[in-house]
C-alpha positions as CSV (number, residue, x, y, z in Angstrom):
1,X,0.0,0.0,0.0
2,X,0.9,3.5,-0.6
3,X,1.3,5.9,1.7
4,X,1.0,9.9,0.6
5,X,1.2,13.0,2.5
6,X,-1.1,15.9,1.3
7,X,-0.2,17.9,4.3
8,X,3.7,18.2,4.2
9,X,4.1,21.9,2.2
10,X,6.9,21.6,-0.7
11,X,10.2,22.6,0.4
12,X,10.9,26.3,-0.7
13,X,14.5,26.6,-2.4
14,X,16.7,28.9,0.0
15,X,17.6,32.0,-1.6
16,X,21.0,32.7,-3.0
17,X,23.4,34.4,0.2
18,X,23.8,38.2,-0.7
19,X,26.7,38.9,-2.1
20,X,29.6,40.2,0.4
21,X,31.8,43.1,0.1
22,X,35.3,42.6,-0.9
23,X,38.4,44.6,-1.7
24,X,41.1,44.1,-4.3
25,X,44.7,45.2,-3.2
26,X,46.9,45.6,-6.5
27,X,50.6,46.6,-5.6
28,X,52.5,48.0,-8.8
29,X,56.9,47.3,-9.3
30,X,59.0,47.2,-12.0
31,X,62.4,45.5,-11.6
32,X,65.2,48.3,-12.4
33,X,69.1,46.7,-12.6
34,X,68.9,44.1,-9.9
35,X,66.8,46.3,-7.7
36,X,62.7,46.1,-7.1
37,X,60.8,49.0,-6.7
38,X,57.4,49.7,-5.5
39,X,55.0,52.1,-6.4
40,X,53.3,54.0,-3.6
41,X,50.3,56.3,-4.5
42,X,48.2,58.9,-2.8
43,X,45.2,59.4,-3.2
44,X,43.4,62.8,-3.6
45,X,40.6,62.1,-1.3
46,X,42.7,60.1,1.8
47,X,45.7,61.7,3.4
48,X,47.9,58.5,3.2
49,X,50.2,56.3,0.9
50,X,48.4,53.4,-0.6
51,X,48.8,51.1,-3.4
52,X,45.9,50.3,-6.0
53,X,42.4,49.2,-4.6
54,X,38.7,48.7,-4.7
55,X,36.2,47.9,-2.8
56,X,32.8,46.5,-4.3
57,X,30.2,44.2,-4.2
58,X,29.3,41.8,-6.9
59,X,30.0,38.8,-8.9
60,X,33.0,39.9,-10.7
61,X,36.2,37.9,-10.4
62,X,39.0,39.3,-8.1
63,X,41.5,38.8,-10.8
64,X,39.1,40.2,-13.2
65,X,39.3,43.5,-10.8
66,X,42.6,43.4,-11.0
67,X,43.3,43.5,-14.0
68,X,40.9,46.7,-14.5
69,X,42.6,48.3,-11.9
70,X,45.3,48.2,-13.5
71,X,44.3,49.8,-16.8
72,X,42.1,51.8,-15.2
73,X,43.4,53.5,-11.6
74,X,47.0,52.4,-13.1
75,X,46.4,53.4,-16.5
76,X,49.3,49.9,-17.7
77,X,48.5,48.5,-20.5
78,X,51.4,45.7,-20.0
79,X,51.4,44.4,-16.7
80,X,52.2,41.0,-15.5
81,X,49.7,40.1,-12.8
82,X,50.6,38.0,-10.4
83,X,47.9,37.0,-7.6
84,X,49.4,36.9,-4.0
85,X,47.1,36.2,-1.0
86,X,43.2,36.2,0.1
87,X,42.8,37.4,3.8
88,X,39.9,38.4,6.0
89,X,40.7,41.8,7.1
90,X,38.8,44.1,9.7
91,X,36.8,47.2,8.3
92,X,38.3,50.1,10.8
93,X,35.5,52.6,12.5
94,X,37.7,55.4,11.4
95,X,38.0,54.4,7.4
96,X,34.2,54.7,6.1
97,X,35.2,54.1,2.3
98,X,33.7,50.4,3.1
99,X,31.1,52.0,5.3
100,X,29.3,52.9,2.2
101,X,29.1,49.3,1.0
102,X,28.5,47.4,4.2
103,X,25.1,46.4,5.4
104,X,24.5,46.8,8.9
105,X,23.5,43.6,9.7
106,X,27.0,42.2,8.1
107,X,30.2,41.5,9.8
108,X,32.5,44.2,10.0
109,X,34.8,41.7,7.9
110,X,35.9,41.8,4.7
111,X,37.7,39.4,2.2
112,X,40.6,41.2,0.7
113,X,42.4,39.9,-2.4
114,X,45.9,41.1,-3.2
115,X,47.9,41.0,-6.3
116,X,51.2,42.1,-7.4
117,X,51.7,44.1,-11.0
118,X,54.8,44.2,-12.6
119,X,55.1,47.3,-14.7
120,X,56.8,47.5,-17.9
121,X,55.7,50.7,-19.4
122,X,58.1,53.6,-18.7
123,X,56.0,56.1,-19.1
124,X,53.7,55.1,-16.3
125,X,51.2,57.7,-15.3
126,X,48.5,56.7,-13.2
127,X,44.5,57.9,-13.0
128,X,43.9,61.7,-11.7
129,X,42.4,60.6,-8.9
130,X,46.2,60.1,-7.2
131,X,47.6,63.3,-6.2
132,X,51.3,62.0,-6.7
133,X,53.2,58.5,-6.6
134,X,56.6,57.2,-6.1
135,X,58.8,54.1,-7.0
136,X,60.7,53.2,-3.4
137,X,62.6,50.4,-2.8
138,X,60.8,47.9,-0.3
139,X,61.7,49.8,3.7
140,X,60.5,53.3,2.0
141,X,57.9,51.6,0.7
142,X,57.0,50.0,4.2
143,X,57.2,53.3,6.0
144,X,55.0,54.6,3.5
145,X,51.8,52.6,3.3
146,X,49.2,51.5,6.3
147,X,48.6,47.9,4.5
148,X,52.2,46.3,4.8
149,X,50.9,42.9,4.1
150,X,50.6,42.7,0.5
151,X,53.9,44.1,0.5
152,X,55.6,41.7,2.5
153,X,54.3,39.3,0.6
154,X,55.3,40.6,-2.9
155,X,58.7,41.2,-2.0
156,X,59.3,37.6,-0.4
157,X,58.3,36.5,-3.5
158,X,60.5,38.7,-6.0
C-alpha cells in the first residue's frame, strides 16, 4: 500500500546568500638593474600612501578586478599580474570608504584579495584621482603605506 502526504508543504528553495563586500589590493613594481621598486600612490581624497584598490560588491572575479585596476586607476596597459594572498581583514570605525558598502547587519569583515603588478611601461602615469606617486625600494615603501601585508608578501616573493 501507498502511503502519501497531502499535508507536508513543498520545500521552498533557499535564496542565494547576498553577495559580500570585498576589496582588491593591486601593488605595482617594475624591476630596475637588480633592484625592485614599489609604487606608492596617494590618493586625492585620503591623506595616506596606498597602493591600487577597490572595494565593491558583486560577482566579478577578483583577478578580473585586477586586472581593471590596472588599466584603469594604473592606466598599464602591460602588466604581469601576479595573484598573492586572500585574507579576511577588519573594516576600521575610522575608514568609512567600506562603510558605504556594508550592510548593517554584516560583519564588520571583509575578504581582501591582493595581487602584485609588474610594470613595464616607462612612461607610467596613473589615473587623476592620485595626487602623486613614487617608485621606493621595499623599507621606504614599508614606511609609507598602512597595508604592509601585500607588500611583505610581494617582496618575499620577487
Amino acid at each position: 500500500m501507498t502511503n502519501y502526504n497531502f499535508g507536508a508543504p513543498p520545500k521552498k528553495k533557499a535564496a542565494p546568500p547576498e553577495p559580500r563586500p570585498f576589496r582588491v589590493v593591486v601593488v605595482p613594481y617594475r624591476r630596475e638593474n637588480f633592484a625592485v621598486r614599489y609604487c606608492v600612490l596617494e590618493r586625492r581624497t585620503a591623506p595616506f600612501h596606498q597602493f591600487a584598490s577597490a572595494e565593491l560588491i558583486g560577482d566579478e572575479p577578483p583577478e578580473d578586478v585586477a586586472a581593471r585596476l590596472v588599466r584603469e586607476q594604473l592606466r598599464v596597459k602591460d602588466a604581469a599580474i601576479t595573484r598573492l594572498t586572500v585574507r579576511h581583514i577588519m573594516i576600521p570605525d575610522e575608514y568609512d570608504g567600506l562603510q558605504r558598502i556594508v550592510a548593517e547587519n554584516q560583519p564588520r569583515s571583509i575578504t581582501e584579495h591582493t595581487f602584485g603588478a609588474e610594470i613595464r611601461d616607462d612612461d607610467f602615469m596613473p589615473s587623476p584621482e592620485f595626487e602623486s606617486f613614487q617608485w621606493l625600494e621595499f623599507n621606504e615603501a614599508l614606511n609609507r603605506v598602512r597595508s604592509r601585508t601585500p607588500l611583505y608578501d610581494l617582496n618575499s616573493r620577487l
